[in-house]
C-alpha positions as a printed Julia matrix, in Angstrom:
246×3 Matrix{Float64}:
   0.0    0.0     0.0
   1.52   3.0    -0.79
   2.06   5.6     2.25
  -0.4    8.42    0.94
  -2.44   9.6    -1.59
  -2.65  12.37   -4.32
  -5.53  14.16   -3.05
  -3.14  13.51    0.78
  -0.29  15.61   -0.87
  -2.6   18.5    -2.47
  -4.19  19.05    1.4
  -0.85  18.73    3.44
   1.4   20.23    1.42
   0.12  21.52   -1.66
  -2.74  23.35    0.09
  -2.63  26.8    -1.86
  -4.37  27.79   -4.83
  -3.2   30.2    -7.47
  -4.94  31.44  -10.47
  -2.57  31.92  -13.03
  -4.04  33.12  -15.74
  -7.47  36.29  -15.69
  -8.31  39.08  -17.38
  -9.72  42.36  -16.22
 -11.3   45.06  -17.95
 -10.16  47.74  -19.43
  -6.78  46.65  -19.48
  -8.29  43.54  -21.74
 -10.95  44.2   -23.8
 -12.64  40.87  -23.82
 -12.51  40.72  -20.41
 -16.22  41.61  -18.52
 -14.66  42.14  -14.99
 -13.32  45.11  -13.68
 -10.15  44.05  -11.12
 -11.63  44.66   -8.21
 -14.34  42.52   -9.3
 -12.3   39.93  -10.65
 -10.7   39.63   -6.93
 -13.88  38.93   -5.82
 -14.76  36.19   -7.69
 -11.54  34.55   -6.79
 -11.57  35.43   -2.87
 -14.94  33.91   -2.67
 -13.64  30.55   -4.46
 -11.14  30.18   -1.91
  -8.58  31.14   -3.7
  -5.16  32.35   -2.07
  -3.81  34.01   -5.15
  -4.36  35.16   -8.26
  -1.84  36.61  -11.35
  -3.55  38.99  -13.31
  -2.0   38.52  -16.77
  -3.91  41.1   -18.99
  -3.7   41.26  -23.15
  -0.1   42.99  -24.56
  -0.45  43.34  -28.08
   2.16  44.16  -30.93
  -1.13  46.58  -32.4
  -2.16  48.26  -29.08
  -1.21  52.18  -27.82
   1.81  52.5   -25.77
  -0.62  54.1   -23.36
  -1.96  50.23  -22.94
   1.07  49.76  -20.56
  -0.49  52.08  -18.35
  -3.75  50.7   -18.38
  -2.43  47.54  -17.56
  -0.67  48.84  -14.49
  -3.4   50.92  -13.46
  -5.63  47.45  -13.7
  -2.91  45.72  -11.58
  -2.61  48.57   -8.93
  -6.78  48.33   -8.75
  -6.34  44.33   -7.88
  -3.71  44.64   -5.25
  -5.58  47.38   -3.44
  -8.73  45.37   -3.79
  -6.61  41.61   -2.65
  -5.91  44.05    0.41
  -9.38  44.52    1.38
 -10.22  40.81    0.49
  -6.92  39.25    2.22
  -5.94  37.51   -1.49
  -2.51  38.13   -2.84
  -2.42  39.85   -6.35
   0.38  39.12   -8.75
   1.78  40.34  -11.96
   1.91  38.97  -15.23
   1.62  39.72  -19.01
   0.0   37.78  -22.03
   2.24  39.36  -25.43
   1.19  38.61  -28.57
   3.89  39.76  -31.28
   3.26  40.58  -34.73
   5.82  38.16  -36.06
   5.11  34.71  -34.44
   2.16  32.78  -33.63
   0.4   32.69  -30.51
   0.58  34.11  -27.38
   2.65  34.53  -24.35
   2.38  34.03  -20.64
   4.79  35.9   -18.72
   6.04  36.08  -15.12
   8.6   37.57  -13.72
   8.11  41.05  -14.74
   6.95  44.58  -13.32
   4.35  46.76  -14.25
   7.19  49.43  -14.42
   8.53  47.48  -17.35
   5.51  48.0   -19.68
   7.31  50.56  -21.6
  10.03  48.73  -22.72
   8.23  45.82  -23.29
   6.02  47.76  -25.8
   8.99  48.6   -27.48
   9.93  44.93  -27.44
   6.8   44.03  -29.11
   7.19  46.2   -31.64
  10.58  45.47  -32.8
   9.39  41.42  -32.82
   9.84  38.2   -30.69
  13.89  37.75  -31.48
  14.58  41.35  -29.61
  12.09  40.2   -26.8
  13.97  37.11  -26.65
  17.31  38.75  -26.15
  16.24  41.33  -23.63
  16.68  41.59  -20.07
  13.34  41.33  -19.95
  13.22  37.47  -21.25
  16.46  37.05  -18.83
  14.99  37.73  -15.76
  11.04  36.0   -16.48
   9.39  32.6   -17.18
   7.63  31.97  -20.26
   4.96  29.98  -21.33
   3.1   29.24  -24.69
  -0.62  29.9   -24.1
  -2.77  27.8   -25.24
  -0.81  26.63  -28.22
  -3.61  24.88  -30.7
  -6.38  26.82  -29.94
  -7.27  27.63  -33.9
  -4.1   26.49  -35.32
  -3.03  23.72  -37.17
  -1.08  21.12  -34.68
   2.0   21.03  -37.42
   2.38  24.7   -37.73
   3.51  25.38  -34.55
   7.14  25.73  -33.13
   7.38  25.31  -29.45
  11.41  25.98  -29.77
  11.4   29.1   -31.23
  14.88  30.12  -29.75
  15.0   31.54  -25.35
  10.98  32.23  -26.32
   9.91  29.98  -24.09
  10.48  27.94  -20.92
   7.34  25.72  -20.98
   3.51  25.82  -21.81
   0.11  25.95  -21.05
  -0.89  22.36  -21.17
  -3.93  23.21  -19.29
  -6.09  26.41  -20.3
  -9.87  25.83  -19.26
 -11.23  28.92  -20.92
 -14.8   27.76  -21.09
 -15.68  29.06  -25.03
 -13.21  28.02  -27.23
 -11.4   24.89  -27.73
  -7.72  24.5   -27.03
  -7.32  20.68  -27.08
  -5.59  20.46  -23.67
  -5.96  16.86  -24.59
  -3.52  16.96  -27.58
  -1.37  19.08  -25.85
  -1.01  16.9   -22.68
   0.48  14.15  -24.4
   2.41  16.99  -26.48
   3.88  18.22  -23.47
   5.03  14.64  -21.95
   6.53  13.58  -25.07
   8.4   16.57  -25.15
   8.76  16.63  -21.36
   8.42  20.4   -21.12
   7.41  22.33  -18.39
   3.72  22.7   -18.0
   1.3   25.46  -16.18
  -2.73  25.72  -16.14
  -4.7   28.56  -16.23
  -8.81  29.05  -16.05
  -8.02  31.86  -18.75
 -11.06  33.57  -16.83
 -12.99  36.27  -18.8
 -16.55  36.09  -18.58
 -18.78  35.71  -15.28
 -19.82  31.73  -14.84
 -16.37  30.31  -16.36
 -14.17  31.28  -12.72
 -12.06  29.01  -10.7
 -11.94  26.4   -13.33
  -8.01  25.77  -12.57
  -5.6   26.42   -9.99
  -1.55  25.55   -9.26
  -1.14  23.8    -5.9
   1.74  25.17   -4.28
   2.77  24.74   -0.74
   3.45  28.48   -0.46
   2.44  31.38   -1.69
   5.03  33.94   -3.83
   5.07  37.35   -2.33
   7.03  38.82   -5.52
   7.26  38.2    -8.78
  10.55  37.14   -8.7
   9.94  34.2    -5.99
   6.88  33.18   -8.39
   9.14  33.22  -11.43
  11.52  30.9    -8.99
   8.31  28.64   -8.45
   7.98  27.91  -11.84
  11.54  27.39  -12.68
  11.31  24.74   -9.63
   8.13  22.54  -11.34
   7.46  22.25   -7.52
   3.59  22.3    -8.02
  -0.08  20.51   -8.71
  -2.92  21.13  -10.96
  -6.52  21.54   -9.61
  -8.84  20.88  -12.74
 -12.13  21.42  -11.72
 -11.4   20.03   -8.49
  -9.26  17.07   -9.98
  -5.97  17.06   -8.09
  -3.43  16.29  -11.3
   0.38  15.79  -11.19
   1.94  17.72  -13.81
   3.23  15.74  -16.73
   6.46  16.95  -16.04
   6.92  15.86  -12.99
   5.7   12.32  -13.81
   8.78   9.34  -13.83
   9.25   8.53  -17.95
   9.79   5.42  -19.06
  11.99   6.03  -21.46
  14.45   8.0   -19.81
């Protein structure tokens, strides 16, 4: 009999959940929730944490930085008053690659020169400071693209990916991109991809503490030291699973 059990590991240990990946309006247009709303929802779920990881487009203003500060500054102040921690990330989208880009590590003080960055394409990005001192991830890599088009080693753009992303209305074949990611064996996050009211708290990373900068969540990541919650499925990470074939 073996000594304990997943859902034994996720309450002793791994007994913090994070949402890694929401949206909050304006910062992101799609998004329906303002931050302090978005906090909220989260709070209420039980929730210990929550990154706020708004849209960072190659087309936006450079004024969108700001926005996405101000949105940030409005979810800490609100995780305050609600007793969640608030934490700092970006989604990029360049004009010269495919997809989209989860990153942690960075400040809202470095929105300017990341909008630069974006501008002048995913190689300068990749080359920056910036990229030096963050984690990347692929978001949801085959949502709307063809499975053979896509480059997950697109040289220092990316440390792992998004194997889970539970956005509720579109279809990112987390199945397909599970297997992906242990045949691969890169490193994997998930992330609700929250938006709309009705589609919260649909994933969360287990971690047995929670960061209190972006730098020590950066440091999380780079450590794999974590579980998935999937809709209250306790999952081990396919990269921390023993292969086979290694």
């Amino acid at each position: 009999m073996r000594p304990f059990t997943c859902p034994d590991i996720a309450v002793n240990e791994y007994k913090y959940r994070m949402e890694m990946h929401a949206h909050t309006r304006p910062a992101s247009p799609c998004g329906d929730k303002t931050p302090a709303e978005v906090v909220e929802v989260y709070s209420r779920c039980g929730y210990d944490a929550v990154v706020i990881t708004n849209h960072f487009k190659a087309n936006y203003e450079k004024e969108s930085g700001e926005l996405i500060a101000r949105d940030y500054e409005a979810a800490v102040k609100a995780g305050e008053e609600k007793g969640i921690k608030v934490l700092f990330g970006v989604e990029l989208t360049f004009y010269d690659t495919y997809g989209d880009y989860l990153v942690y590590g960075v400040e809202p003080s470095d929105m300017n020169e990341m909008y630069d960055l974006l501008q002048r394409g995913h190689k300068s990005f990749a080359a920056s400071p910036l990229r030096k001192k963050s984690m990347v991830f692929f978001a949801h890599p085959y949502r709307g693209k063809e499975k053979s088009g896509i480059d997950f080693h697109l040289e220092d753009m990316t440390d792992g990916v998004e194997s889970f992303n539970m956005h509720a209305e579109v279809n990112s074949d987390n199945g397909y991109m599970t297997r992906q990611a242990y045949k691969e064996n890169m490193l994997t996050i998930c992330g609700t991809d929250y938006h709309h009211e009705g589609h919260e708290a649909m994933s969360a990373l287990l971690v047995k503490k929670v960061p209190d900068t972006v730098a020590e969540l950066r440091d999380l990541l780079r450590s794999g030291d974590y579980l998935f919650e999937i809709n209250g499925n306790v999952i081990i990470p396919s990269h921390r699973m023993i292969r086979n074939d290694q």
